[in-house]
C-alpha positions in Angstrom: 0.0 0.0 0.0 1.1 3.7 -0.7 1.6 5.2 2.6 0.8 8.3 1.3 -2.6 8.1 -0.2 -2.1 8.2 -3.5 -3.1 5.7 -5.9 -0.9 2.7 -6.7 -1.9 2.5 -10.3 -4.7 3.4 -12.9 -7.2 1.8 -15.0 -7.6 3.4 -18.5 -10.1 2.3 -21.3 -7.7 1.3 -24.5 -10.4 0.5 -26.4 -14.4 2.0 -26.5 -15.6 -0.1 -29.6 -12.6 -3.1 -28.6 -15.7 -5.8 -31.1 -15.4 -3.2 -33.3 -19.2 -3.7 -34.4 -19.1 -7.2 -34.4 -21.7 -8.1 -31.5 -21.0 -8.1 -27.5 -17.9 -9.8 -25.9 -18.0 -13.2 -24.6 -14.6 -13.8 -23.8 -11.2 -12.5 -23.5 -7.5 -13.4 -23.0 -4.3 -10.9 -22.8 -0.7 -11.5 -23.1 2.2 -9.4 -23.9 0.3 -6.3 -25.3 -1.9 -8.3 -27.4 -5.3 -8.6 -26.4 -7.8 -11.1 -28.2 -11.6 -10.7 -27.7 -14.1 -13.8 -28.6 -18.1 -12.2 -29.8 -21.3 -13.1 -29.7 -21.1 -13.3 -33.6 -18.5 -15.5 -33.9 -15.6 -13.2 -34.3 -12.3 -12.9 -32.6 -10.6 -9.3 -32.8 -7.0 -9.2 -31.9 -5.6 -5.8 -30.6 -1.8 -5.8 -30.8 -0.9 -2.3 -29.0 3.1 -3.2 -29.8 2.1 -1.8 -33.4 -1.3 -0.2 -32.6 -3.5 -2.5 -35.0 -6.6 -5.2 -34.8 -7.6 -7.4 -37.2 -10.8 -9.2 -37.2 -10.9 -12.9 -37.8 -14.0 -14.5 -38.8 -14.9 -17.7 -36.9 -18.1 -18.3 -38.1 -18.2 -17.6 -42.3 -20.1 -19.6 -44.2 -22.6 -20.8 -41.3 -25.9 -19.1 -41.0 -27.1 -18.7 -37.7 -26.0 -18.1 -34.3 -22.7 -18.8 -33.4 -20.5 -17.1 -30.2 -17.4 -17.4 -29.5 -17.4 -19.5 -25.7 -13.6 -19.2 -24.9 -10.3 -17.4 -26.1 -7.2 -18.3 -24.7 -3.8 -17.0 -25.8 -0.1 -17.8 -25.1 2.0 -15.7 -22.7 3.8 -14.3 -25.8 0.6 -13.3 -27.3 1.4 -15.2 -30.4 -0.9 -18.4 -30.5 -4.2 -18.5 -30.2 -7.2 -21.2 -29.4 -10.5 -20.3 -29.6 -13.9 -22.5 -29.1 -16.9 -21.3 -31.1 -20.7 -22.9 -30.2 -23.4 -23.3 -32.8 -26.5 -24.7 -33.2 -24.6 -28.0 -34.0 -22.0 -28.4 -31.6 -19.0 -26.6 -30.9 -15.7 -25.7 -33.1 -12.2 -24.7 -31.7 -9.9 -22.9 -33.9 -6.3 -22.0 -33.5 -4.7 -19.2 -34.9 -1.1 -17.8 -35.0 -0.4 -14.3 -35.2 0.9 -14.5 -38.4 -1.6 -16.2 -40.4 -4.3 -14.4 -42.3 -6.9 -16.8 -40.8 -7.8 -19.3 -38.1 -7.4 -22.8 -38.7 -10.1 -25.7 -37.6 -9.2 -28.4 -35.4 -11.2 -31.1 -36.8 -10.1 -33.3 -33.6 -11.5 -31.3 -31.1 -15.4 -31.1 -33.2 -18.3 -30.9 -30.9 -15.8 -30.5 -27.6 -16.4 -27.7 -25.5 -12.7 -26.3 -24.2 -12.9 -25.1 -21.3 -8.8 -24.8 -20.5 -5.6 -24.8 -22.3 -1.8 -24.8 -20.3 0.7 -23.1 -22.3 4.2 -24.6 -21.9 6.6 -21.9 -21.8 9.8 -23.9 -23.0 8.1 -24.9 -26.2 6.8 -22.1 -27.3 9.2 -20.1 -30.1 8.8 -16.7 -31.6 9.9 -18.4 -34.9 6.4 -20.4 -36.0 3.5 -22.2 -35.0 4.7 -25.6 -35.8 5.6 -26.6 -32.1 2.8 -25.9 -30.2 0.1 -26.7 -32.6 2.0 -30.0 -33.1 2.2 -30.5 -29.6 -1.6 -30.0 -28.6 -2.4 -32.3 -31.8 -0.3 -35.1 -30.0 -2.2 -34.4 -26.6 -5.2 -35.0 -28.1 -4.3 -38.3 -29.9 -2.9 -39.8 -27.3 -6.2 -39.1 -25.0 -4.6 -36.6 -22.8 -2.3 -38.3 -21.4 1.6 -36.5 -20.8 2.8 -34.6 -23.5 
């Protein structure tokens, strides 16, 4: 505590409009001044404040009808991203590096509702998304167990 009455920090909005139009926010997950919002409409917008940009990723083209985003999580580094989206007909998780244009379906994980995702800090790199995708795809085929 600051013994002096003052405050210890402050709380500024970044972002009004952080959907940017494209419905409310469901879900939300920061790291390393990159922010990644999940929507009611089934879109993910990524804020990066390193070079003050957002890009809007489409999660649900091609499907009519409702579809929100349930969870967003994102690595430490702010580089990889996994994202569940429910629908009418079950649920679809996406992952998404920061470098890609867009999102890429996990076919394995259809009509499973992610609730969690550990990062492992030693095996994520800067250089691609080769290793951790790789690594989650493993997880899953071998049922969950070690990795």
């Amino acid at each position: 505590m600051d013994g002096g009455g003052g405050q210890l920090f402050s709380v500024d909005p970044l972002e009004r409009q952080a959907a940017r139009g494209h419905g409310a926010v469901t879900s939300m997950a920061a790291g390393s001044d990159v922010i990644v919002l999940g929507t009611s409409r089934g879109w993910l917008v990524r804020h990066d404040y390193t070079f003050e940009d957002a890009h809007d990723l489409d999660l649900g083209s091609g499907r009519s009808g409702d579809h929100s985003v349930h969870r967003v999580f994102l690595d430490p580094g702010g580089k990889h991203c996994v994202a569940t989206v429910v629908h009418p007909g079950g649920a679809e998780t996406y992952y998404h590096h920061a470098r890609w244009p867009r999102p890429k379906p996990l076919p394995r994980l259809r009509g499973l509702l992610v609730n969690a995702v550990a990062w492992n800090r030693q095996s994520i790199t800067e250089g691609g998304p080769s290793s951790p995708l790789d690594r989650f795809i493993s997880w899953i085929d071998r049922g969950g167990s070690g990795c």
